[in-house]
VOGU-3710 file (C-alpha; in Angstrom, 3 decimals, decimal comma):
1> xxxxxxxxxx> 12,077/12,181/11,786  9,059/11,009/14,074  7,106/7,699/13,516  4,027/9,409/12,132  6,257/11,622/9,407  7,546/8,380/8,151  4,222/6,711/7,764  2,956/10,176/5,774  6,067/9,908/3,798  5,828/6,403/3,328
11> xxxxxxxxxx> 1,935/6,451/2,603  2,584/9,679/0,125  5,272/8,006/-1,940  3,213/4,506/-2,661  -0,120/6,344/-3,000  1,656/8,484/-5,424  3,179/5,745/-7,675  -0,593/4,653/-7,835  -1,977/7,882/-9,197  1,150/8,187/-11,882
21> xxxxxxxxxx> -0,363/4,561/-12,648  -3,624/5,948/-13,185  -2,477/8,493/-15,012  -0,760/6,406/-17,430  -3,768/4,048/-18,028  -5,209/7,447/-19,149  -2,841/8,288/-21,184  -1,889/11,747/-19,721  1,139/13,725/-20,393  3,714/14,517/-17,771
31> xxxxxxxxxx> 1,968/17,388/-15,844  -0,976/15,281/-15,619  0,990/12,679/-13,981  2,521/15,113/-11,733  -0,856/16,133/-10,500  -2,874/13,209/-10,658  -0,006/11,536/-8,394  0,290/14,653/-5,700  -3,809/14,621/-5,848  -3,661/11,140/-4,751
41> xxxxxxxxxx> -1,002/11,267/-2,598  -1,869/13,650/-0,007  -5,608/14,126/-0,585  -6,697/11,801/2,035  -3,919/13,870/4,462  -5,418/17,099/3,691  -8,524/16,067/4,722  -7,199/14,601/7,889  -5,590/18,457/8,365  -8,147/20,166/7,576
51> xxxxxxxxxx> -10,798/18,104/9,779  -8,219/18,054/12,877  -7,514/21,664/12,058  -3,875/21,277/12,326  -1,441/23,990/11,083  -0,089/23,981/8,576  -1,015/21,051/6,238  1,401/18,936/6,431  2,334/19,239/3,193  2,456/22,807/3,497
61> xxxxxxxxxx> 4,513/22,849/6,595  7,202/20,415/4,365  6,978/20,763/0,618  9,517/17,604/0,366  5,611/15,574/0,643  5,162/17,400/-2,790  8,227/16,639/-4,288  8,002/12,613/-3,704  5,023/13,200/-5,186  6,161/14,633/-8,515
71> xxxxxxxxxx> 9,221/12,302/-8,345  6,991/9,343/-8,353  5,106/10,549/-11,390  8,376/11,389/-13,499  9,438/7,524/-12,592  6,193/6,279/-13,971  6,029/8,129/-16,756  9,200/6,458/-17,957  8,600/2,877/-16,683  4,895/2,232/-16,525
81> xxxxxxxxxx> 5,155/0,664/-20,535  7,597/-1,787/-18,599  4,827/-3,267/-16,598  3,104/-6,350/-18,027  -0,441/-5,399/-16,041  -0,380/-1,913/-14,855  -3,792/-1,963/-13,328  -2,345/-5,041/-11,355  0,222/-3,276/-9,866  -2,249/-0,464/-9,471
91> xxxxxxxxxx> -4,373/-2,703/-6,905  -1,403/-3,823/-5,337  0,486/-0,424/-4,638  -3,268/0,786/-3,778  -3,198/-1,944/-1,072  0,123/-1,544/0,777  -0,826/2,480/0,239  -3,998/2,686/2,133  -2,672/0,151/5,068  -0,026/2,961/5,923
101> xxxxxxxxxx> -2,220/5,910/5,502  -4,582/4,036/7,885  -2,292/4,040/10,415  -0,760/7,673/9,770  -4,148/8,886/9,882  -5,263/7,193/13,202  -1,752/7,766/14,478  -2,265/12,008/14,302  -5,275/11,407/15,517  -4,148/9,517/18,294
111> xxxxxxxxxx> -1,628/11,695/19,255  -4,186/14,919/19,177  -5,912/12,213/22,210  -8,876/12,727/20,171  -11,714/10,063/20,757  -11,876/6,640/19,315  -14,752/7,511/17,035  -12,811/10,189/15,675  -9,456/8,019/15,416  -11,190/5,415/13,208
121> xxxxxxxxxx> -12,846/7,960/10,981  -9,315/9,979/10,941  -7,868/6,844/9,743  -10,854/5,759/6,961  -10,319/9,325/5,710  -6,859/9,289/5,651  -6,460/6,006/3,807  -9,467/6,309/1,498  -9,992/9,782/0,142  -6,663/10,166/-1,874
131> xxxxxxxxxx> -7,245/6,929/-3,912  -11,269/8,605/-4,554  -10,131/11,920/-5,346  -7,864/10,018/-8,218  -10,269/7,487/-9,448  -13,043/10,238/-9,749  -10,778/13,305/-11,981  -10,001/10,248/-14,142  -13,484/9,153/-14,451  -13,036/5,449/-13,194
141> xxxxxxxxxx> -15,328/3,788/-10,718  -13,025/4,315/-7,001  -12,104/1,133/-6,178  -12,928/2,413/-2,627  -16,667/1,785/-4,534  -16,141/-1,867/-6,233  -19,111/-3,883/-5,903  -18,461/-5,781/-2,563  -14,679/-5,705/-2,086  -13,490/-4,651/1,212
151> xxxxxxxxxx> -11,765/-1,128/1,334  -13,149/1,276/3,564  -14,124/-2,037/5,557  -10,343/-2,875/6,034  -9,701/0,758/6,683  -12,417/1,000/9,248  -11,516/-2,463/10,964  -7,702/-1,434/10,450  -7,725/1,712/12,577  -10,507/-0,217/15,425
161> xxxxxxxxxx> -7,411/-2,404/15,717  -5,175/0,236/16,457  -7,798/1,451/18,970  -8,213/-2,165/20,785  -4,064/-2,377/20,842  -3,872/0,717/22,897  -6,522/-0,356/25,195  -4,697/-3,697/26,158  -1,569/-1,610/26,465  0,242/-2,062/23,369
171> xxxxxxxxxx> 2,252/1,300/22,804  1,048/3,286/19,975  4,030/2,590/17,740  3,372/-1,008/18,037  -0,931/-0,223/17,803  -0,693/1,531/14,490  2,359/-1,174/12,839  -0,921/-3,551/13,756  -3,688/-1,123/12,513  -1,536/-0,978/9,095
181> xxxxxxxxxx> -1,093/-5,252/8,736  -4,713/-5,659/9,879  -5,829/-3,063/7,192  -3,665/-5,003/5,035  -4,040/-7,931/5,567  -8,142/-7,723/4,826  -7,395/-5,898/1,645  -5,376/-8,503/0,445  -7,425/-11,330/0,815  -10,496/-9,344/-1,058
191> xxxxxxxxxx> -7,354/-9,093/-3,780  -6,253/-12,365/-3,650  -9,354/-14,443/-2,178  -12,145/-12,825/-3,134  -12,957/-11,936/0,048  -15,771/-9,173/0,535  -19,336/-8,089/1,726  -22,580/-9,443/0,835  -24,226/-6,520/-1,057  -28,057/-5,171/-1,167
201> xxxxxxx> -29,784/-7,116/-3,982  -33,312/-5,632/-4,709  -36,250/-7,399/-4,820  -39,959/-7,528/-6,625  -42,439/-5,762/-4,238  -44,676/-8,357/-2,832  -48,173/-8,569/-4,696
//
């Protein structure tokens, strides 16, 4: 298995536990779960695909990404009432989630040598549009959208890191383990610290 299949296994299971999560706070059944979790989990990689026009899908070329998917949901299903804050874990998994589909997203990218621009948006695709596509069919506001936190910022700055790694000849391995704990690490504090963006505030027109 290569470096990059890992991360899109990796980034597939986690964001999948999050979606079963959010299914549960909805109170689906179990084929809601199923699909709310495989939505999440390799929307933001079908994107990626589709943009990069790679074939197949990589989910299509290995249905196992589908299958993690579903497994994840079934475990939720049975476990989530276990969980003394579910939306608590949901931020949490959501973090460590989008910090390796950052990197898996940049990382195809990287290895298609497409241009830096591209490589960062590759990666803020990757990493962001799974956890949207979720938060959206269950009609919650995407945390990708929360009033100042940083998200796409950490995805953004996580995949420049990546970029600035190769340049100072880092190998790309290496490059995208740092795009991922950068990503992370910003996330995190905006979890944990508050940490986030000042945001427009209107005001009166002058007279």
């Amino acid at each position: 298995m290569t470096f990059l299949a890992l991360l899109d296994y990796a980034s597939v299971l986690v964001f999948a536990l999050t979606g079963a999560l959010v299914a549960s706070r909805a109170q689906l059944d179990l084929v809601g779960f199923a699909f709310i979790a495989c939505l999440t989990a390799v929307g933001g990689g079908t994107v990626r695909d589709l943009l990069l026009d790679r074939d197949p899908v990589f989910w299509i070329g290995q249905p196992a990404y589908i299958l993690i998917g579903v497994a994840a949901a079934i475990l939720v299903f049975f476990s989530a009432h276990l969980m003394e804050s579910r939306y608590r874990w949901l931020l949490w998994l959501d973090s460590f989630a989008l910090s390796i589909a950052v990197a898996a997203g940049a990382g195809v990218a990287i290895a298609q040598f497409q241009p830096g621009v591209i490589v960062v948006l590759m990666g803020v695709a990757t990493g962001c549009l799974g956890g949207l596509m979720r938060d959206v069919v269950v009609g919650e506001i995407p945390l990708v959208l929360k009033q100042g936190e940083l998200y796409a910022t950490a995805a953004l700055v996580g995949s420049a890191a990546a970029l600035i790694a190769l340049e100072i000849g880092i190998s790309t391995r290496e490059a995208l383990l740092i795009a991922a704990g950068v990503c992370w690490a910003l996330r995190a504090g905006s979890l944990a610290f508050g940490w986030s963006l000042p945001v427009y505030k209107s005001r009166p027109p002058r007279a």
